[in-house]
C-alpha positions in Angstrom: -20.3 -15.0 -5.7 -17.2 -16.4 -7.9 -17.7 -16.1 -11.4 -15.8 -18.7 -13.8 -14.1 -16.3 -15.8 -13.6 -12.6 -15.7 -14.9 -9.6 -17.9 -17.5 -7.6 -19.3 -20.1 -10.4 -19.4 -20.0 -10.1 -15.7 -20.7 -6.3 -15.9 -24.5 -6.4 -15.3 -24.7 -9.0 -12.5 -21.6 -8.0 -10.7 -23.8 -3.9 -10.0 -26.7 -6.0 -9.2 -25.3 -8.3 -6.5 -23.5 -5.2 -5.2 -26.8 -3.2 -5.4 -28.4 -5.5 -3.1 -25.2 -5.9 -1.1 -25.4 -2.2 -0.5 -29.0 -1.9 0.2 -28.5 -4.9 3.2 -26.0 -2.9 5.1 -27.6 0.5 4.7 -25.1 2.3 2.2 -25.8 5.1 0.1 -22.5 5.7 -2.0 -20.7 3.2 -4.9 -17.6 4.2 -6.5 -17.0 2.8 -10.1 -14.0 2.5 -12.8 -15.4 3.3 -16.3 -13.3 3.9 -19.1 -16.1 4.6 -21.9 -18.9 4.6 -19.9 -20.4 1.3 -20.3 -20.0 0.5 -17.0 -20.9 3.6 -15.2 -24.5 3.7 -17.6 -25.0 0.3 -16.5 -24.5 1.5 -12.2 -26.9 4.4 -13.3 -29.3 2.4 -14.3 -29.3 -0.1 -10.8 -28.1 2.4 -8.1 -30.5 4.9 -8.4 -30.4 6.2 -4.8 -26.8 5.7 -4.1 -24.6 8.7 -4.9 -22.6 7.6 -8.0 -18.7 8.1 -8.5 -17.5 7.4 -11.7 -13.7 6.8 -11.6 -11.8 6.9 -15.5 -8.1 6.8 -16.3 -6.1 10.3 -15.8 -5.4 12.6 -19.0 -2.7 10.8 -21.0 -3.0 7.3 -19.6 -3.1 6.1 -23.2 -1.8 9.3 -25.6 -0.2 12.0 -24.1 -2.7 15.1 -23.3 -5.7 12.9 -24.4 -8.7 12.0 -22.4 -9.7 8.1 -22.3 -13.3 9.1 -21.5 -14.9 11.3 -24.1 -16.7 14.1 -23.1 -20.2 13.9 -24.6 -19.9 10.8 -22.6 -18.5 12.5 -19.2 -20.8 15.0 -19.8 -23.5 13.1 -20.0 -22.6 10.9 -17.2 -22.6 14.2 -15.2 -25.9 15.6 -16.2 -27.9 12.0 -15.0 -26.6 13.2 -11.7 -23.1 11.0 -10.6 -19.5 12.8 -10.4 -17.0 11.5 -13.0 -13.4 11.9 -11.5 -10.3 11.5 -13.6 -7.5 11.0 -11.6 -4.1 9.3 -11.6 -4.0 5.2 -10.6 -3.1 5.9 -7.2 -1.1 2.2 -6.6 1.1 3.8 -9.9 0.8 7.4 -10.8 4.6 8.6 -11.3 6.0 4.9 -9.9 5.1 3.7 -13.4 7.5 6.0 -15.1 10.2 5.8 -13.0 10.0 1.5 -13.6 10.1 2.3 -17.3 13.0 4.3 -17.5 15.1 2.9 -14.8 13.5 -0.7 -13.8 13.6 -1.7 -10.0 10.9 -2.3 -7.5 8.8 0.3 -5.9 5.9 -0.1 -2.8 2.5 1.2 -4.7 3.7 -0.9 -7.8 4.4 -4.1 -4.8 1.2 -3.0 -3.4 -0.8 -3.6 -6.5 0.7 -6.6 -7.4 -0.4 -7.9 -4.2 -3.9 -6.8 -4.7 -4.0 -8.9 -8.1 -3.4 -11.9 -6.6 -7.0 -11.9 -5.6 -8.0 -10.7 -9.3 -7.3 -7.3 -11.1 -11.1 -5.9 -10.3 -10.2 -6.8 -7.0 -7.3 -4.3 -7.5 -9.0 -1.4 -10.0 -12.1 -1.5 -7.0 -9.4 -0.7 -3.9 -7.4 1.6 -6.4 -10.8 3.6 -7.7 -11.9 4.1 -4.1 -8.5 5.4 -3.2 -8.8 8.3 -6.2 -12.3 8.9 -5.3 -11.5 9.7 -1.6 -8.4 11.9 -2.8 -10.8 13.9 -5.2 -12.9 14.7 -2.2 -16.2 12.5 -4.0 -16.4 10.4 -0.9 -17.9 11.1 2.9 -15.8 8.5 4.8 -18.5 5.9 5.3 -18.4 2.6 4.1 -18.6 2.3 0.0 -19.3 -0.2 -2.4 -16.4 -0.3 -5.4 -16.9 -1.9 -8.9 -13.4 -2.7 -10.8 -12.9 -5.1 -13.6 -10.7 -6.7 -15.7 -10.1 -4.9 -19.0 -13.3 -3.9 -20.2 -16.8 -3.9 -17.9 -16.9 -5.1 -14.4 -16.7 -8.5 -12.7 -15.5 -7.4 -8.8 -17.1 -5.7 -6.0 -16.2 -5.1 -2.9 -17.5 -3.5 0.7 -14.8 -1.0 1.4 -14.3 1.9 3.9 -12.3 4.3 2.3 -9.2 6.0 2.8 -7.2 8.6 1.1 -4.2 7.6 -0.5 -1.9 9.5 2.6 -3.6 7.0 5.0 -3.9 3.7 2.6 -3.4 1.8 5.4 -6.2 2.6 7.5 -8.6 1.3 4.8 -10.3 -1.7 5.3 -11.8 -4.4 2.8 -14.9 -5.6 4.5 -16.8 -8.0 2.4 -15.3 -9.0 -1.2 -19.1 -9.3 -2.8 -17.8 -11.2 -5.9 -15.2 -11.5 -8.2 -13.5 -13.7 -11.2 -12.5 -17.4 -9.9 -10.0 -17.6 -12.8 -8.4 -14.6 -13.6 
C-alpha cells in the first residue's frame, strides 16, 4: 500500500494493514517508534496478541538530560503490558556529534541516508528494530516495524532482526506500506 503523502494521518491504517500483515505470516512480535505515545496507544489498541516494543528517542535527543517520552506516559504504556525502550538511534548515536563538530562523512550516517531514499518511516522502522534487538526486547524471529515521518506512523515493514553488531545480516522482507511522496 503507497499512501500519497506521509504522516500522522497514516497512523491508524498503517498498524492495521501491518496487523493483518502479521497475523498472515504467523508473527507474534511488532516493534514501534513513539515519541509521545500516540503511536504506541494506537499499536495497543490493534495488536493485542503480539508482544509490543515501544521504541522512543534516548535521554537528551532534544535537551540535554531530558526524556522525550514522559513518564506517566511510559509508565502507563508499561503497565497495558508492552516494553518501552529508550535507546540511542542506532544509524547515529555518537556519529551525529562527531558530523557537528568536525563535518565529514561517516557509514551509519551513509547508511541512513540510504534508507531514506525509500521514505524516512522506511528508515525510523529498520533503525527501531535495530535498538529493540540491542536492548534484548526481541526473540530473533521475524518482526513487524512501524516508523514514520515526524509525528505518527505511515511505514511498515516485515523485518528479521539483527542487532546492531551484525546489521548486515538483517533482512527486509516485505515493505507493507509506506509514503509515495515523501
Amino acid at each position: 500500500m503507497y499512501f500519497d503523502n506521509p504522516g500522522k494521518v497514516n497512523t491508524a491504517q498503517t498498524v492495521k494493514l501491518a496487523y493483518k500483515r502479521g497475523r498472515e505470516l504467523g508473527l507474534n512480535e511488532v516493534v514501534v517508534a513513539s515519541t509521545k505515545g500516540y503511536t504506541a496507544y494506537t499499536a495497543l489498541e490493534i495488536f493485542k496478541d503480539f508482544s509490543i516494543t515501544v521504541v522512543t528517542y534516548h535521554c537528551g535527543f532534544r535537551e540535554p538530560f531530558k526524556k522525550v517520552m514522559p513518564d506517566e506516559v511510559q509508565n502507563d504504556i508499561e503497565e497495558k503490558g508492552a516494553t518501552v525502550v529508550s535507546a540511542t538511534h542506532a544509524l547515529s548515536g555518537v556519529e551525529r556529534s562527531i558530523t557537528k563538530k568536525f563535518s565529514g562523512i561517516y557509514p551509519a550516517l551513509l547508511i541512513a541516508d540510504t534508507l531514506r531514499l525509500f521514505g524516512h518511516g522506511t528508515k525510523v522502522a529498520v533503525e527501531i528494530s535495530i535498538m529493540a534487538a540491542d536492548a534484548g526486547a526481541l526473540s530473533g524471529g521475524d518482526i513487524i516495524s512501524i516508523g514514520g515521518t515526524g509525528r505518527g506512523a505511515d511505514s511498515a515493514l516485515v523485518i528479521k532482526p539483527a542487532n546492531q553488531s551484525d546489521l548486515f545480516d538483517m533482512r527486509v522482507r516485505e515493505i507493507i506500506c509506506k509514503p509515495r511522496s515523501f
